[in-house]
MIVEXFI-488695 format. One record per residue (C-alpha): residue in three letters; chain; x negated, y negated, z negated. Coordinates in Angstrom, 1 decimal, padded with zeros to 4 digits. Layout:
<kedrens>
KEDREN   type   mol        X        Y        Z
KEDREN    ALA     A        X        Y        Z
...
</kedrens>
This chain:
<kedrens>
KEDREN   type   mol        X        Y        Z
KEDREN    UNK     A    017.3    013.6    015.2
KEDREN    UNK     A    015.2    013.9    018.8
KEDREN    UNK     A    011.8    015.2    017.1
KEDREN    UNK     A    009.0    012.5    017.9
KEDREN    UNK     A    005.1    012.6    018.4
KEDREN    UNK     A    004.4    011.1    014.8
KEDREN    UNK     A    001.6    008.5    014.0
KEDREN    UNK     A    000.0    009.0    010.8
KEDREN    UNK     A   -000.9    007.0    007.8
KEDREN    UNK     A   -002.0    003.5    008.4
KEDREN    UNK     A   -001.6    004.3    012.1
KEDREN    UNK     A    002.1    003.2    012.0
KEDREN    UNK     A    001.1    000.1    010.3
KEDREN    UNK     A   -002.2   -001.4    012.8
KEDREN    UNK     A   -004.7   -001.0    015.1
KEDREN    UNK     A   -007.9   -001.4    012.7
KEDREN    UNK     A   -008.3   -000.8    008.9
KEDREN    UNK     A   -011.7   -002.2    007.3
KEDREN    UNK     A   -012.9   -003.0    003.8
KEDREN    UNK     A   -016.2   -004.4    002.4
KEDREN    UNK     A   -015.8   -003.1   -001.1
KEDREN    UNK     A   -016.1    001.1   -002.4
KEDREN    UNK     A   -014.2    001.9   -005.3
KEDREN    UNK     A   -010.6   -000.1   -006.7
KEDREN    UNK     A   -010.1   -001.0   -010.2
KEDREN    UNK     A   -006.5   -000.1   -009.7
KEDREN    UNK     A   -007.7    003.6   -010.0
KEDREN    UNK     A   -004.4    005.6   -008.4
KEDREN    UNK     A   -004.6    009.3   -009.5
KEDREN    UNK     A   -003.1    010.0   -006.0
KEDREN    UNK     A   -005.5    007.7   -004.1
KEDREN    UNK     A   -006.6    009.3   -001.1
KEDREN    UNK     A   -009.9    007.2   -000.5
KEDREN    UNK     A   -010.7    008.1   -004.1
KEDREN    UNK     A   -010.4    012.0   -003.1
KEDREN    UNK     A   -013.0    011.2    000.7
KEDREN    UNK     A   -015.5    009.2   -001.4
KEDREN    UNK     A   -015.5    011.7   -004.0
KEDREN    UNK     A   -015.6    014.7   -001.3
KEDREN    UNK     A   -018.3    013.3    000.1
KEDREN    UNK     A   -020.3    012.4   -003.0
KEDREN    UNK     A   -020.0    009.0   -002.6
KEDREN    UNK     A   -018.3    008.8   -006.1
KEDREN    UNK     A   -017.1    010.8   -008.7
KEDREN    UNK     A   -013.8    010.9   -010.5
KEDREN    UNK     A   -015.5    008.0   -013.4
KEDREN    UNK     A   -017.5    006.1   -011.2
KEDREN    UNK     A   -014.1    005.2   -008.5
KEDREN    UNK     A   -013.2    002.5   -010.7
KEDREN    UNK     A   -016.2    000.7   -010.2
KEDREN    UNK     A   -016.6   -001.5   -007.2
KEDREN    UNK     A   -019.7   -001.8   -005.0
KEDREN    UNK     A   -019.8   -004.6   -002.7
KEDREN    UNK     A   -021.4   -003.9    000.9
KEDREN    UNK     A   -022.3   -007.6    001.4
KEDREN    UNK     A   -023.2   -006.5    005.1
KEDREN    UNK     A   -020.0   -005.9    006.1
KEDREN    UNK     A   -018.8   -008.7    004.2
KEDREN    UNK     A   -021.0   -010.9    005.7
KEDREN    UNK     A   -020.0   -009.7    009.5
KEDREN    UNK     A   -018.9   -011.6    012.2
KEDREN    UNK     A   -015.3   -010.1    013.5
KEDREN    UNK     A   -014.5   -009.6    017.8
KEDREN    UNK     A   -010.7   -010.1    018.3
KEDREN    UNK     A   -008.6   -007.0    018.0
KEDREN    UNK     A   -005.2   -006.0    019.4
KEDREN    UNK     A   -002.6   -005.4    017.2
KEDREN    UNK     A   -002.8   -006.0    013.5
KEDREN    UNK     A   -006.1   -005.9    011.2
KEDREN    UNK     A   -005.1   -004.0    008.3
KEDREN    UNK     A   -007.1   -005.7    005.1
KEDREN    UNK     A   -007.2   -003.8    002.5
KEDREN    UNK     A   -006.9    000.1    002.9
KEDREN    UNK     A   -009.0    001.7    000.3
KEDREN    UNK     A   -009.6   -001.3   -002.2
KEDREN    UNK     A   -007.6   -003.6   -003.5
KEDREN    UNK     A   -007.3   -007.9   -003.8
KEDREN    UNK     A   -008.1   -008.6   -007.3
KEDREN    UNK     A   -008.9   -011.5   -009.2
KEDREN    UNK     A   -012.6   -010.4   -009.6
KEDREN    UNK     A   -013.0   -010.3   -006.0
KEDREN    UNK     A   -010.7   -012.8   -005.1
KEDREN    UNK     A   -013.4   -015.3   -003.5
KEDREN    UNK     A   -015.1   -012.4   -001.8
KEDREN    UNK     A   -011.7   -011.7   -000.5
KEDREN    UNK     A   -010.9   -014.8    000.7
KEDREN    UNK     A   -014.4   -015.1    002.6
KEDREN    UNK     A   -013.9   -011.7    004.6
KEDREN    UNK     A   -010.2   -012.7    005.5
KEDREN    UNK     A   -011.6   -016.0    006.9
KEDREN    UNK     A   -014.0   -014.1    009.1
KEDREN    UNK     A   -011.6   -011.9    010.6
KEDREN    UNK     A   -008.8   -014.6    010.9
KEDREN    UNK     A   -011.3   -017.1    012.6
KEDREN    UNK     A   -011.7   -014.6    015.1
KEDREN    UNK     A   -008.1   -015.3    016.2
KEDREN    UNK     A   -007.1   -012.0    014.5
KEDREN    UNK     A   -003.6   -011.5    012.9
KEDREN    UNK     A   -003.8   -009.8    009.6
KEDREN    UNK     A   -001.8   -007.3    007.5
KEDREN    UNK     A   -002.5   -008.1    003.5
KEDREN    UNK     A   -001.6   -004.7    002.1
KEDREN    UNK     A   -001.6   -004.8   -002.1
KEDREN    UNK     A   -000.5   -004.3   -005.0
KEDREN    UNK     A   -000.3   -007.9   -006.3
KEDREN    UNK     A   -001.7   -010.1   -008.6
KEDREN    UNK     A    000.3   -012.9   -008.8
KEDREN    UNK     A   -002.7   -015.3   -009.1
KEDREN    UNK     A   -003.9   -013.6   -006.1
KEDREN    UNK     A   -001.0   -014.3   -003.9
KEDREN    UNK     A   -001.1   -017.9   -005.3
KEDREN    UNK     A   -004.2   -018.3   -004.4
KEDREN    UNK     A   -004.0   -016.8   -000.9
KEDREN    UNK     A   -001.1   -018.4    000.1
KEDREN    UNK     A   -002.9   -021.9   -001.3
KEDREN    UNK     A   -005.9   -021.0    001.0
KEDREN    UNK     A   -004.4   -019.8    004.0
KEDREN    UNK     A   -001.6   -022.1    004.9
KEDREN    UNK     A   -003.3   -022.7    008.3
KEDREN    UNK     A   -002.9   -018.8    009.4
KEDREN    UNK     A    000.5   -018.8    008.0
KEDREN    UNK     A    001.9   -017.2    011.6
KEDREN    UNK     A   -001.5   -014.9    011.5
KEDREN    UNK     A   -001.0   -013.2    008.2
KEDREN    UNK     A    001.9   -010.6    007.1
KEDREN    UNK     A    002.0   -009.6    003.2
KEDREN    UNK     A    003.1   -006.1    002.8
KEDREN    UNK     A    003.2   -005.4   -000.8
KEDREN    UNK     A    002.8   -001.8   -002.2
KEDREN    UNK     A    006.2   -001.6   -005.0
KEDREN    UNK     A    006.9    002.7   -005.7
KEDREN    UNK     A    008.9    002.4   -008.3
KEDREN    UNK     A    010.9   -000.7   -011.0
KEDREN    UNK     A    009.4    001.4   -014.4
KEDREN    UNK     A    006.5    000.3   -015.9
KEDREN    UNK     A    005.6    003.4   -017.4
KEDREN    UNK     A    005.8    005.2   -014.2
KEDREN    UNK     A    003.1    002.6   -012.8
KEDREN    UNK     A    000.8    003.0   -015.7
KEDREN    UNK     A    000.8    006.5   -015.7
KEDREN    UNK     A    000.3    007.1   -011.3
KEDREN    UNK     A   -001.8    003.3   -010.8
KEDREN    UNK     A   -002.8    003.0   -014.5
KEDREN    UNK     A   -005.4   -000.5   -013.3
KEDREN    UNK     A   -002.6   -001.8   -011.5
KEDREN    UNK     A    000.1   -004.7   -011.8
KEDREN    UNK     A    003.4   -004.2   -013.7
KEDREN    UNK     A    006.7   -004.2   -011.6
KEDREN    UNK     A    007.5   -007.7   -012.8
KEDREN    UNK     A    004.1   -009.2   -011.3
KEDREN    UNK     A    004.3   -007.8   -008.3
KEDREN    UNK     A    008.0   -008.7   -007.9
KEDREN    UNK     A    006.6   -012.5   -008.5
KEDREN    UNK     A    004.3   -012.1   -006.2
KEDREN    UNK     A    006.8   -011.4   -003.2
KEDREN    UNK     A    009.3   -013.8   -004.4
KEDREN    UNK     A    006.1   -016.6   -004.4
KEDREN    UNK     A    005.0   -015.3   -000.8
KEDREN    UNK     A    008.1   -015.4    000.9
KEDREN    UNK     A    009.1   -018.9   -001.0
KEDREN    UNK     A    006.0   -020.4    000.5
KEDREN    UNK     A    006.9   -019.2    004.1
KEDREN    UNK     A    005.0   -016.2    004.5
KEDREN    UNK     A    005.6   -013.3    006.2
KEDREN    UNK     A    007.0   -010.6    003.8
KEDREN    UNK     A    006.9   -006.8    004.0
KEDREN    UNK     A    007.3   -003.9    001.1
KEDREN    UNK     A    005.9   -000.6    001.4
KEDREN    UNK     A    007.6    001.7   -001.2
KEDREN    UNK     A    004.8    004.6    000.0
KEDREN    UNK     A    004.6    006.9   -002.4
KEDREN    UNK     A    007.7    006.4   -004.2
KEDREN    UNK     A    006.9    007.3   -007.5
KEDREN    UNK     A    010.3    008.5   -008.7
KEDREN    UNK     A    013.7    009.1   -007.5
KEDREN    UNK     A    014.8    005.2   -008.1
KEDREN    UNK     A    013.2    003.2   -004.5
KEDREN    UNK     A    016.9    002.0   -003.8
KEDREN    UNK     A    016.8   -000.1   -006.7
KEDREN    UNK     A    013.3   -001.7   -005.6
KEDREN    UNK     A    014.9   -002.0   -002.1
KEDREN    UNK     A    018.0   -003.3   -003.6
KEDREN    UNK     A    016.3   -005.9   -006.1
KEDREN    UNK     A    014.0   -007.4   -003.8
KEDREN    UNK     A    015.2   -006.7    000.4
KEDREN    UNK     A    016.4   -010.5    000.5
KEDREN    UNK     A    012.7   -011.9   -000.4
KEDREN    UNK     A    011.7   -009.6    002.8
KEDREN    UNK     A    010.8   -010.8    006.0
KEDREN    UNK     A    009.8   -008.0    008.2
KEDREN    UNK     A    010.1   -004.5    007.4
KEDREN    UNK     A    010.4   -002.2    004.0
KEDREN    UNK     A    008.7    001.4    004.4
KEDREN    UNK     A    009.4    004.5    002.7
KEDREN    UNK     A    007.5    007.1    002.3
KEDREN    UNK     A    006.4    010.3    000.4
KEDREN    UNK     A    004.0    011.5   -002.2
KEDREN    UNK     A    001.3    013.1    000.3
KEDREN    UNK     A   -000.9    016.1   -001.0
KEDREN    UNK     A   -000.5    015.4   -004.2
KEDREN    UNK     A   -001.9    018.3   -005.9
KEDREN    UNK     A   -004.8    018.7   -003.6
KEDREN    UNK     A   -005.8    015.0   -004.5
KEDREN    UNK     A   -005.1    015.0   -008.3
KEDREN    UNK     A   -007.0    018.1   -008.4
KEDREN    UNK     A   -010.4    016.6   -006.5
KEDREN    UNK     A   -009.8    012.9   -007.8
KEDREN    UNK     A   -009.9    014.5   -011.6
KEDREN    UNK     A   -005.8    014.8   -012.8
KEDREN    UNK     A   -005.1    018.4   -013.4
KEDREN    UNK     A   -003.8    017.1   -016.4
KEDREN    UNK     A   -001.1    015.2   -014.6
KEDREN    UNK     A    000.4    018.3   -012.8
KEDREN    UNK     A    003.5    019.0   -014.9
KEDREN    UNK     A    004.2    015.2   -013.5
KEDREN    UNK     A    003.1    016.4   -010.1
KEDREN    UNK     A    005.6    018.7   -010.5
KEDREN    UNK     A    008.2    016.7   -011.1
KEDREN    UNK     A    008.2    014.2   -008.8
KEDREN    UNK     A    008.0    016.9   -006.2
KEDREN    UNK     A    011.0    018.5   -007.1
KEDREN    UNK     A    012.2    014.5   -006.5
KEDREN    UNK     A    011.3    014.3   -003.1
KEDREN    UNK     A    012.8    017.6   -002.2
KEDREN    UNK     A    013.6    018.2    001.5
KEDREN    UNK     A    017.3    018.0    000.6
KEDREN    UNK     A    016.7    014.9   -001.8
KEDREN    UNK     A    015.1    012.7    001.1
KEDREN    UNK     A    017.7    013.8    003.7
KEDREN    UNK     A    020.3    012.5    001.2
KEDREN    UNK     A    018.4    009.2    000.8
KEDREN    UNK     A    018.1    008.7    004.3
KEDREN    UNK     A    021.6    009.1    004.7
KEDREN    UNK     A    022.1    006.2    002.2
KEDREN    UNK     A    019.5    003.9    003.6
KEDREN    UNK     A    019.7    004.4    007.3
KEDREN    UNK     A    021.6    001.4    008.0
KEDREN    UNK     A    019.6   -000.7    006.5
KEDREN    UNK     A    017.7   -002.5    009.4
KEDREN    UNK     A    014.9   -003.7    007.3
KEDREN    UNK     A    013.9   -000.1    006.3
KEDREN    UNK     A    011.7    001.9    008.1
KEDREN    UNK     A    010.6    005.5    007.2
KEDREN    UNK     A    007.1    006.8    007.3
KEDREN    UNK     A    006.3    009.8    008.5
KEDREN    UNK     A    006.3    011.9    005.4
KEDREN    UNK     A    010.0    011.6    005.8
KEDREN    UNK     A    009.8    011.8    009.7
KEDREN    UNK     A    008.7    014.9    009.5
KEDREN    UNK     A    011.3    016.3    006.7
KEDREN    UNK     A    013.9    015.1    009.4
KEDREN    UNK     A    012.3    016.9    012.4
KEDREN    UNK     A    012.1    020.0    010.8
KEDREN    UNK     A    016.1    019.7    009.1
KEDREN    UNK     A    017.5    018.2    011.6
</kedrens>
């Protein structure tokens, strides 16, 4: 594979991130706004989970932006801040913006959205975050988040209402993201990205999980260089899957 100048992180997804709440109830142990916020003594590993509204930015009037806004990145759409939600995505879709709904679905969420925002149906693009089928494996890595099944409704309901669809399977959480891609690719628009686990010790360590570093451990071992060649091997003809550059990189440097 021709080794490529690699975009990182949200990057590869849009041209501006922004947010209007600190903190996510959905409380990732790998979450890498947890570990800047914490770094910077913003918040601590107990006081992440609870969310701070900056009604400034909320309350901001949005310019037009080229490319895709990116809505959430280091929070999450949840029903306790649904309508807060649903203001700040009608400020930045007024502004002729289009708009990438990144989440971890509620399924009253998405009902709710797509309910609200049938008018910006061509403007908006769902990509919901799905790293692994097992519940247990959800609890344990996004212990506030929704269960598989949820979030599964939640793309089928999007996509049956006409909305753009997109998966991001970023981190995978085991060794089993063909079976997500598998189960739910037909519900998909757009694109499905994989990706790895990023600096995973580094940000259980900071964000308070040293007791989760057997499981570290583990799913390391899972997402092995030799592993992730092997699965893009199986999944490169896809052409609905796309590969972040975690696994970018594992390619430039093997192949």
């Amino acid at each position: 594979m021709k080794e490529e100048k690699l975009k990182f992180g949200t990057e590869e997804w849009c041209s501006k991130t922004t947010n209007y709440i600190s903190g996510c109830s959905n409380d990732c142990k790998y979450c890498y706004a947890k570990q800047i916020a914490i770094r910077f003594g913003r918040k601590t590993p107990a006081t992440w989970v609870n969310e701070e509204i900056n009604h400034k930015v909320l309350n901001k009037k949005f310019g037009r932006v080229s490319g895709k806004v990116m809505f959430p990145s280091t929070h999450d759409i949840t029903p306790t801040n649904l309508n807060y939600s649903i203001q700040f995505l009608k400020n930045i879709l007024s502004a002729g913006n289009e708009v990438l709904i990144v989440t971890k679905p509620h399924l009253e969420v998405v009902e709710k959205l797509c309910e609200e925002f049938v008018d910006y149906k061509d403007k908006i693009l769902f990509r919901f975050t799905i790293g692994s089928m097992d519940n247990n494996t959800l609890k344990f890595w996004e212990p506030g988040a929704t269960t598989y099944e949820e979030r599964k409704k939640s793309v089928i309901h999007a996509f049956e209402k006409g909305y753009q669809t997109s998966l991001s399977c970023e981190p995978m959480l085991d060794d089993n993201v063909e079976s997500v891609v598998n189960e739910l690719q037909d519900y998909i628009t757009e694109t499905i990205w994989i990706g790895k686990m990023n600096f995973l010790k580094g940000r259980l360590a900071i964000n308070g999980h040293v007791e989760s570093m057997q499981k570290a451990n583990e799913l390391i071992e899972m997402q092995s260089d030799e592993k992730i060649i092997a699965l893009v091997e199986r999944l490169k003809d896809n052409p609905k899957i796309r590969f972040k550059e975690s696994i970018k990189k594992v390619l430039n440097k093997n192949l």
